[in-house]
C-alpha positions as CSV (number, residue, x, y, z in Angstrom):
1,X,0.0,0.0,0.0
2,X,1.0,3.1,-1.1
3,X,0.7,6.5,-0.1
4,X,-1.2,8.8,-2.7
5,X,1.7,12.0,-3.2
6,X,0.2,15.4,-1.5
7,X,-0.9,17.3,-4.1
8,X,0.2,20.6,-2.8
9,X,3.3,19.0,-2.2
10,X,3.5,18.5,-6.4
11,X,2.8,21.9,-7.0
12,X,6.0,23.6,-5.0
13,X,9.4,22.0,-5.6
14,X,11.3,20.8,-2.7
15,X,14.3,23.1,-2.2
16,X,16.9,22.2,0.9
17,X,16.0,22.3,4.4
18,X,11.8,22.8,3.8
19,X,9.3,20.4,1.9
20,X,8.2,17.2,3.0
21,X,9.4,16.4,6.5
22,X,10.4,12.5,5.8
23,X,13.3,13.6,3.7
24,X,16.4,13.9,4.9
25,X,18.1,17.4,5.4
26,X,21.8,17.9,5.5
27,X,23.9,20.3,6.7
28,X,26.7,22.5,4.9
29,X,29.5,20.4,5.9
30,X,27.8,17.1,5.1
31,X,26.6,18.7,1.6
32,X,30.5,19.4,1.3
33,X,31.6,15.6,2.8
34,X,29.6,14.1,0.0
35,X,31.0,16.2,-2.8
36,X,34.2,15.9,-1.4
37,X,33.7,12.4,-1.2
38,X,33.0,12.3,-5.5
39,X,37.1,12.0,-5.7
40,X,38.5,8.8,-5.0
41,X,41.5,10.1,-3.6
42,X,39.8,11.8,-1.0
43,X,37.1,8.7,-0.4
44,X,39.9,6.1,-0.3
45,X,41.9,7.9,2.2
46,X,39.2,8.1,4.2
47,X,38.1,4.9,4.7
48,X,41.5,3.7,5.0
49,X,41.6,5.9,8.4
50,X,38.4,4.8,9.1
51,X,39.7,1.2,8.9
52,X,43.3,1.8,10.8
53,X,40.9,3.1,13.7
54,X,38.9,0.3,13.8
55,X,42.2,-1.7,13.2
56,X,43.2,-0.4,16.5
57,X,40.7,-0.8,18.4
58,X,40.6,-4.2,17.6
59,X,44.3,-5.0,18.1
60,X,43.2,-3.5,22.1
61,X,40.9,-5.2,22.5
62,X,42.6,-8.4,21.7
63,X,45.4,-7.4,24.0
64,X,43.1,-6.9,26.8
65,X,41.3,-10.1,26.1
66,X,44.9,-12.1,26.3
67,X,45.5,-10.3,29.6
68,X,42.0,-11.5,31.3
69,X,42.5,-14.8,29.9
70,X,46.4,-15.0,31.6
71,X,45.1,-13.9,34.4
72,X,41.9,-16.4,34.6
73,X,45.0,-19.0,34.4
74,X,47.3,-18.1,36.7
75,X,44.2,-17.8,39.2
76,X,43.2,-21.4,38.1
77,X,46.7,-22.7,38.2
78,X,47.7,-24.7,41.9
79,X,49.5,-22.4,43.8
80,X,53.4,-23.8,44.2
81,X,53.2,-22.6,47.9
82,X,49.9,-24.0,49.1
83,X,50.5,-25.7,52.6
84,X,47.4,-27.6,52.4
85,X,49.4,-29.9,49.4
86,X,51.1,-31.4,52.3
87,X,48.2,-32.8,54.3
88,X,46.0,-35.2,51.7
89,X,43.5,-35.9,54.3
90,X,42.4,-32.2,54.4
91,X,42.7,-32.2,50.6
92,X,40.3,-35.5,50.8
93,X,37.7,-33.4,52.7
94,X,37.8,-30.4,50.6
95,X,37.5,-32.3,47.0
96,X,34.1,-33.8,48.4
């Protein structure tokens, strides 16, 4: 189902920033991103710095992933020092 076009809205022409309110209306600066973006030069670059931020990010996140993940293991390891290793009929109690 489709909507039938305003008739009044036929008769004046839709000029930038007015008409009907469903379209979108940009601003001088995006008006001037999307013609800038027209050159390839200036679109490629662009989204190459898009990319190395979101590269970065990523590598960050990783890194702190590795680091919770060491330290999830070292908290799971046995502890070398634990004085409870030396008395297996405490450790027979404990494992029940």
């Amino acid at each position: 189902m489709t909507e039938k076009p305003d008739p009044q809205m036929l008769e004046n022409p839709i000029t930038i920033g007015t008409g009907d309110p469903r379209m979108p209306v940009y601003t001088e600066s995006e008006i001037a991103h999307q013609e800038m973006m027209r050159d390839p030069q200036y679109a490629i670059a662009t989204h190459e710095q898009t990319l190395n931020k979101f590269a970065n990010i990523l590598e960050e996140l990783s890194a702190r992933v590795v680091a919770i993940e060491n330290l999830l293991n070292e908290m799971n390891s046995p502890d070398p020092n634990d004085p409870l290793k030396d008395y297996p009929e405490i450790q027979m109690h404990q494992n029940r």
